[in-house]
C-alpha positions as a printed Julia matrix, in Angstrom:
360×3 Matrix{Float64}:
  2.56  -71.85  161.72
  5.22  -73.3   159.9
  8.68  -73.47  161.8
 11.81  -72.78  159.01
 14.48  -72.56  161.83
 15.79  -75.81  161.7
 15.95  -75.34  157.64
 17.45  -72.02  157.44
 20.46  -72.98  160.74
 21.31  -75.8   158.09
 21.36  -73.1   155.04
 23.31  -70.7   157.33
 25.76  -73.54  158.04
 26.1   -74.39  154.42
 26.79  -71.13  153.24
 29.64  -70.65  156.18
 30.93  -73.86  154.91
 31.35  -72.63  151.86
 32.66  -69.41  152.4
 35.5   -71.44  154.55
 36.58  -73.25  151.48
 36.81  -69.33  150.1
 38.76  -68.45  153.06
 41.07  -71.45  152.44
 41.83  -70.6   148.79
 44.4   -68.27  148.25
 44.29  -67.03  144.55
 45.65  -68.24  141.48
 48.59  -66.89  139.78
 48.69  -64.75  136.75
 51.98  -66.72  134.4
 53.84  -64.51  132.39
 54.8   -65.99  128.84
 57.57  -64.06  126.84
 56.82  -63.9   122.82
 60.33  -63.79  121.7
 59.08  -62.66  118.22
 57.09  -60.22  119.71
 58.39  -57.84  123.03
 56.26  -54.81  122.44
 53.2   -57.31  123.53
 52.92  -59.13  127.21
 51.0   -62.11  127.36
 49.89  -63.78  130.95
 47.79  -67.03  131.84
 46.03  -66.57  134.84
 46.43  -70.47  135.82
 42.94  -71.4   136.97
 44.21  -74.84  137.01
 45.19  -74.44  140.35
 41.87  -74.36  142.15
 40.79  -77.05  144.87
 39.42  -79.0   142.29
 41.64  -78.17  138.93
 39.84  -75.56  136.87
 38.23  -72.31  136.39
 35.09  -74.02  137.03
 35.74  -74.34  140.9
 34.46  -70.37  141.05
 31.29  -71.11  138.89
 30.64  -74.2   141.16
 31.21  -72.04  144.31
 28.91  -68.91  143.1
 26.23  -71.58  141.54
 25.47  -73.08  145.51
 25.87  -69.67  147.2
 23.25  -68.83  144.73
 20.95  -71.52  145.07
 21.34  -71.78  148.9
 20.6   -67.96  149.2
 17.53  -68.22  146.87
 16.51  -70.97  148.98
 16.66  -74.03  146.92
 18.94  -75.87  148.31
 17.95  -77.09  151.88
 19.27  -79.86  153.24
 19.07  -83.09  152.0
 18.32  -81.8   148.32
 19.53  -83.94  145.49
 22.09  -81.82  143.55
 21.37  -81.99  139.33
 23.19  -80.75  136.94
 24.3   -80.86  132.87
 27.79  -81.05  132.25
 30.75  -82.22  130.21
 32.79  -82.27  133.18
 35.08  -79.29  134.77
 32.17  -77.62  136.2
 30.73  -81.02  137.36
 33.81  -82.24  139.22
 33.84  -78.54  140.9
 30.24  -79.2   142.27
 30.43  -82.59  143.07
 33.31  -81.76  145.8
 30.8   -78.61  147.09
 28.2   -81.21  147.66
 30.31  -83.62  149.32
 30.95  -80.49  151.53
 27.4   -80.45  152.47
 27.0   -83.81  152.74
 24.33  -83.43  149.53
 23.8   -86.33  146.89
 25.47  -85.03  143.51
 24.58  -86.35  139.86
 26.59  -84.95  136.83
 24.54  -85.45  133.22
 26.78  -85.39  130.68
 27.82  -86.74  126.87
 28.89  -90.7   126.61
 32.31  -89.55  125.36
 33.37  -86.98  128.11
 37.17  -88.12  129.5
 37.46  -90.98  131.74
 39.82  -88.56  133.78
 37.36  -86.13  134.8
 34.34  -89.11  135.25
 37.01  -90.39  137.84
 37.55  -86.85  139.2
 33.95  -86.69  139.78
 33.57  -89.81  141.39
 36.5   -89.52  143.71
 34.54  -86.59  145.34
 31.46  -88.64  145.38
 29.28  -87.57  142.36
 27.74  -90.01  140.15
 27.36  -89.93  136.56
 24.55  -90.25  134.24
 25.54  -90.29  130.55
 23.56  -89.49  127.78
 24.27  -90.71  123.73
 23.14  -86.89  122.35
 25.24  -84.08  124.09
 21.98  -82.08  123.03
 19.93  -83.83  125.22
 21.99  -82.9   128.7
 19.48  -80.2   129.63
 16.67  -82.21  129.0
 17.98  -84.92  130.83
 18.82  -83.1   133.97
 15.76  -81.51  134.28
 13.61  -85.03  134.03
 15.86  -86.18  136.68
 15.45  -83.18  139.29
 11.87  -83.71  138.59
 12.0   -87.12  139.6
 14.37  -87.01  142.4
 12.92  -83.44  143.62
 16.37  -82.66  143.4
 17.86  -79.05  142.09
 19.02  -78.52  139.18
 21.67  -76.43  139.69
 21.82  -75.17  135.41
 24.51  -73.42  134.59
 23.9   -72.65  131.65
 21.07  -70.13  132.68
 22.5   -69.16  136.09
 26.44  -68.84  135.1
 25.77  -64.98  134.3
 23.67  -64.24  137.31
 25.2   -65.86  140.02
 28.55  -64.38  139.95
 29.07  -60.92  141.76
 30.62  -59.32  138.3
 30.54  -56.06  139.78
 33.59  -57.26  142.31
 33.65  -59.19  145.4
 37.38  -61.37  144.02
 35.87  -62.64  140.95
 38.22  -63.75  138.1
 38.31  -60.31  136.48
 38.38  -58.27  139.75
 41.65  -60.42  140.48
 43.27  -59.92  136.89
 43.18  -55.98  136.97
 44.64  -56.34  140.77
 47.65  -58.87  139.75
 48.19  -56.5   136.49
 48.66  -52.95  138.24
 52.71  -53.29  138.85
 53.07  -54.65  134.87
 54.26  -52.64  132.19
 51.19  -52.41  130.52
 48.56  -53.07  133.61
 45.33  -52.19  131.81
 45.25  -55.46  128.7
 44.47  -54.76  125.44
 42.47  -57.96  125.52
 40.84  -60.89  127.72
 40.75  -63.78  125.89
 38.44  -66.82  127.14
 36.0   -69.56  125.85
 32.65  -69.89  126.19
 30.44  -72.98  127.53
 27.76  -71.2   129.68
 29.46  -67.43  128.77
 29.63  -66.88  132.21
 33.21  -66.22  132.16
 33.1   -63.72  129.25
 30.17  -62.1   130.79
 31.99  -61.41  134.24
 34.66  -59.91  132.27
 32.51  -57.75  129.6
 30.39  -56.11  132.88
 33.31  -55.54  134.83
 35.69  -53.62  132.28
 32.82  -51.35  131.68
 32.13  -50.74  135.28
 35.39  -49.86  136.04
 35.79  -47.78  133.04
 38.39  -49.83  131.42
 39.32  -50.03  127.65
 40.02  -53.67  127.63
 38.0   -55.28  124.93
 37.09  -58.72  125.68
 37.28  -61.6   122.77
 35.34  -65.18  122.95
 38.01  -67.55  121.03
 34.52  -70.71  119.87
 35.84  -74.27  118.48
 34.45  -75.65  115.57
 30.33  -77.44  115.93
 29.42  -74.76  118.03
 26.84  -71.82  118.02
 28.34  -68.67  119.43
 30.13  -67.62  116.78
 27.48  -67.76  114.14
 25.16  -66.02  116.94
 27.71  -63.06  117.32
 27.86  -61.86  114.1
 24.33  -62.97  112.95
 22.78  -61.35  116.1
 20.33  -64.45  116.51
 20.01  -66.67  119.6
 18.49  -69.64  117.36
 21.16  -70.84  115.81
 21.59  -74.86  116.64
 24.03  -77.87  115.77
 24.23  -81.21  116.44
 26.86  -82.9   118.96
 30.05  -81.32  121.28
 32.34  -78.97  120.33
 35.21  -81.51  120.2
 36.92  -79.43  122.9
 35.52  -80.04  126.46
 34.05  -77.23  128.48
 33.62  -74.95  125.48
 31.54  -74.61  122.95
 27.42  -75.52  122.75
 25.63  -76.62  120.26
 22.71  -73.73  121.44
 23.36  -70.26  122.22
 22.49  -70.39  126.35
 20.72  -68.13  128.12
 24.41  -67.05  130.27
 25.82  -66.15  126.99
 25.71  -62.57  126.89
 26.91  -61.09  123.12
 26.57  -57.28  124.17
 29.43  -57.64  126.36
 31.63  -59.06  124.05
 33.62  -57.1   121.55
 34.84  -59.79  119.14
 34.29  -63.61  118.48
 37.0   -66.08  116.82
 36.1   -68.92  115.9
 39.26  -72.07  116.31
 39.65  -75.16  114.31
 39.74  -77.82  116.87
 43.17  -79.67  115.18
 44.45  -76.15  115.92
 43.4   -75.95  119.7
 44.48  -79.61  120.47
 48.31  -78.33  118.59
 48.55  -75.62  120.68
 47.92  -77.32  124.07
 51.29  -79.82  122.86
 52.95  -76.4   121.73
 51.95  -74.94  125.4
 53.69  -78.02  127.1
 57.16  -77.16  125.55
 57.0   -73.38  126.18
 55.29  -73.49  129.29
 56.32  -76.69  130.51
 52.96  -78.26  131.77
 50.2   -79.6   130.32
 47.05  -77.34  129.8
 43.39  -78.75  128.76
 41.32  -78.24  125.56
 40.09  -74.84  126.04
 43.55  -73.24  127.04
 44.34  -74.33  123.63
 41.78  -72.5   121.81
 42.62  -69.58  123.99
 45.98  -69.79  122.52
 44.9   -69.49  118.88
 42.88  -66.2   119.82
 45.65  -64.62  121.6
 48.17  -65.52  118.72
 45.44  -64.19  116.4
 45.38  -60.48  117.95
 48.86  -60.37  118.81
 49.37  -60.63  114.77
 47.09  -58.0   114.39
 48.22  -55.73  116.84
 52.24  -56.35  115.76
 50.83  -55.08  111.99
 49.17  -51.89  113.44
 52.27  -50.98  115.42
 50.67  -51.53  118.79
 52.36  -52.27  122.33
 50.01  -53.42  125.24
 49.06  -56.89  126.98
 46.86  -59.94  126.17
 45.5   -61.8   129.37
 44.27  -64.9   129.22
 43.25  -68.58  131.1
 44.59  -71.94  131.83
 41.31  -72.9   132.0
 41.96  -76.34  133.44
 45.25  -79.3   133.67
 45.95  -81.25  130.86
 46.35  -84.26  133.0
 42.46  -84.95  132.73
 43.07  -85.63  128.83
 46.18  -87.75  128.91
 43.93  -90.07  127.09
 42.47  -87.7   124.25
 44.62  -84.53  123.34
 47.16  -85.8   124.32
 47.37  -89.69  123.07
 48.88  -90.06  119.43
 46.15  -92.64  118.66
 43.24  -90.75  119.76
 44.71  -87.72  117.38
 44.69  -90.12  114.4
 41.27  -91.69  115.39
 39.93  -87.5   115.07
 41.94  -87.28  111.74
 43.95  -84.82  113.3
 47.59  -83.7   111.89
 49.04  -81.18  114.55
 52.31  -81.08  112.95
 51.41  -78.62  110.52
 49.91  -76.34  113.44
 52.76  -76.91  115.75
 54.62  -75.44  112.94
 52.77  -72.48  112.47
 52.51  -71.82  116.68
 56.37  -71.75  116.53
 56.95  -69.69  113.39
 54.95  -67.09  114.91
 56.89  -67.64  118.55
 60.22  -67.1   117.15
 59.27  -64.93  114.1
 55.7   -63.39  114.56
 54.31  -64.43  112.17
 50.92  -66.01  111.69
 49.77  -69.0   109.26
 47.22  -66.14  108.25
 50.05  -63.11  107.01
């Protein structure tokens, strides 16, 4: 008869490790940001950036091994795979370090050196690919090979997070909100990669009987958009997003539409505007993905001001724009994109100091 005790003390040790970093973590803040042009509406960041690791993707990495060591595919000694541009590969490489497991991040040639060195430093390794379409296939070759997991987030985001409560990201939002003036929001505004994220929100308003609606904010060269409103999971493109950690170029399998109640889709020139525009009113740098989060919320706050409507917009610092010092952030890489922010920077403070939108 097979003996699985030795396996399953080093599973149950795992999983208390894990739950210890948990334990350690207290959670991150929700940031007020005052809309002089606009009172009636509250907007908060809940700053994600704070996490052991830096990002929103320290949760995802967390619920991704509890899942995988509970389903019993991670024993130890397994090689950890998996596709990424980077946040969410950074997050797991410091979980596998943890567990003493050997970690390798697939991801696009052009991801930022910052978060290549982030992953490093907690003692992943990297294994870059030319096509950013090819990452899945990539990572699943290489678990083959090493009879490693492949720990796919882009299936399992969806799944693997308790969405029904348990301190997840939306569980935590309503909690922080319930002493604001308008404690139930209007709107949750986030990204999509794997659609974990939106999915955890979409579930849990409806469980708890909330009237939040929940909007998607996707940058340009990717799929979800066009999937949304066509109602087909076929559309494809070729290449990133342009803004790291969001966007795909296929609609994946955590991306759950039904949950969603509208989708916006960003110019990228205006994402990488508003992360500058974010520095000077927030003062700190934000990634990517915050930016695009920022064009959404502007978006509905518009909306909402021409209807007459009070309430409150949530939505995420999704990451610190420290990891793209040398893209978003560097003059030369902007020019390189044949991106002009001026104009947008323009049109985020118009609307900041007079409400109105480039749109109106």
């Amino acid at each position: 008869m097979k003996d699985n005790s030795n396996m399953n003390n080093w599973v149950q040790r795992a999983i208390r490790t894990i739950e210890a970093d948990y334990n350690r973590s207290s959670d991150t803040h929700l940031i007020p940001l005052s809309i002089p042009a606009v009172p009636e509406i509250q907007l908060y960041f809940k700053d994600e950036s704070t996490h052991p690791t830096g990002s929103l993707k320290h949760r995802l990495a967390r619920s991704l091994f509890m899942y995988g060591l509970c389903n019993g595919w991670i024993v130890e000694g397994t090689p950890i795979i998996e596709a990424s541009s980077g946040s969410t590969a950074v997050s797991e490489a410091y979980f596998a370090r943890l567990l003493g497991l050997r970690f390798i991040a697939v991801m696009p040639r052009e991801t930022s050196l910052e978060k290549v060195k982030a992953i490093t430093f907690y003692g992943g390794e990297c294994h870059f690919v030319d096509d950013a379409a090819m990452i899945d296939h990539e990572a699943r070759r290489l678990a083959a090979e090493l009879k490693g997991h492949y720990v796919d987030q882009f299936t399992y985001a969806e799944r693997a997070t308790d969405w029904r409560g348990n301190n997840n990201i939306a569980e935590t939002v309503f909690s922080q909100m319930k002493l604001e003036a308008n404690p139930e929001p209007t709107w949750i505004v986030c990204g999509a990669g794997t659609g974990g994220t939106s999915a955890t929100f979409g579930r849990y308003v409806r469980y708890q009987h909330h009237a939040t609606r929940v909007c998607v904010v996707d940058p340009e060269n990717s799929v979800f958009y066009d999937s949304f409103h066509s109602g087909s999971r076929e559309h494809m493109c070729e290449g990133g997003s342009g803004v790291e950690g969001i966007g795909r170029p296929r609609v994946e399998p955590s991306f759950i539409p039904s949950v969603i109640d509208r989708v916006i889709r960003v110019p990228n020139v205006a994402s990488y505007a508003a992360v500058h525009f974010l520095e000077k009113v927030l003062g700190r740098r934000c990634g990517g993905s915050t930016g695009t989060n920022l064009f959404g919320v502007f978006t509905l706050m518009s909306e909402m001001r021409k209807r007459g409507e009070s309430g409150s917009i949530v939505t995420l610092i999704c990451d610190d724009g420290n990891r793209y010092a040398n893209t978003y952030f560097d003059e030369q890489w902007l020019k390189t994109q044949g991106c002009d922010i001026a104009p947008w920077m323009l049109r985020y403070e118009r609307f900041f100091e007079q409400g109105v939108w480039f749109s109106e």
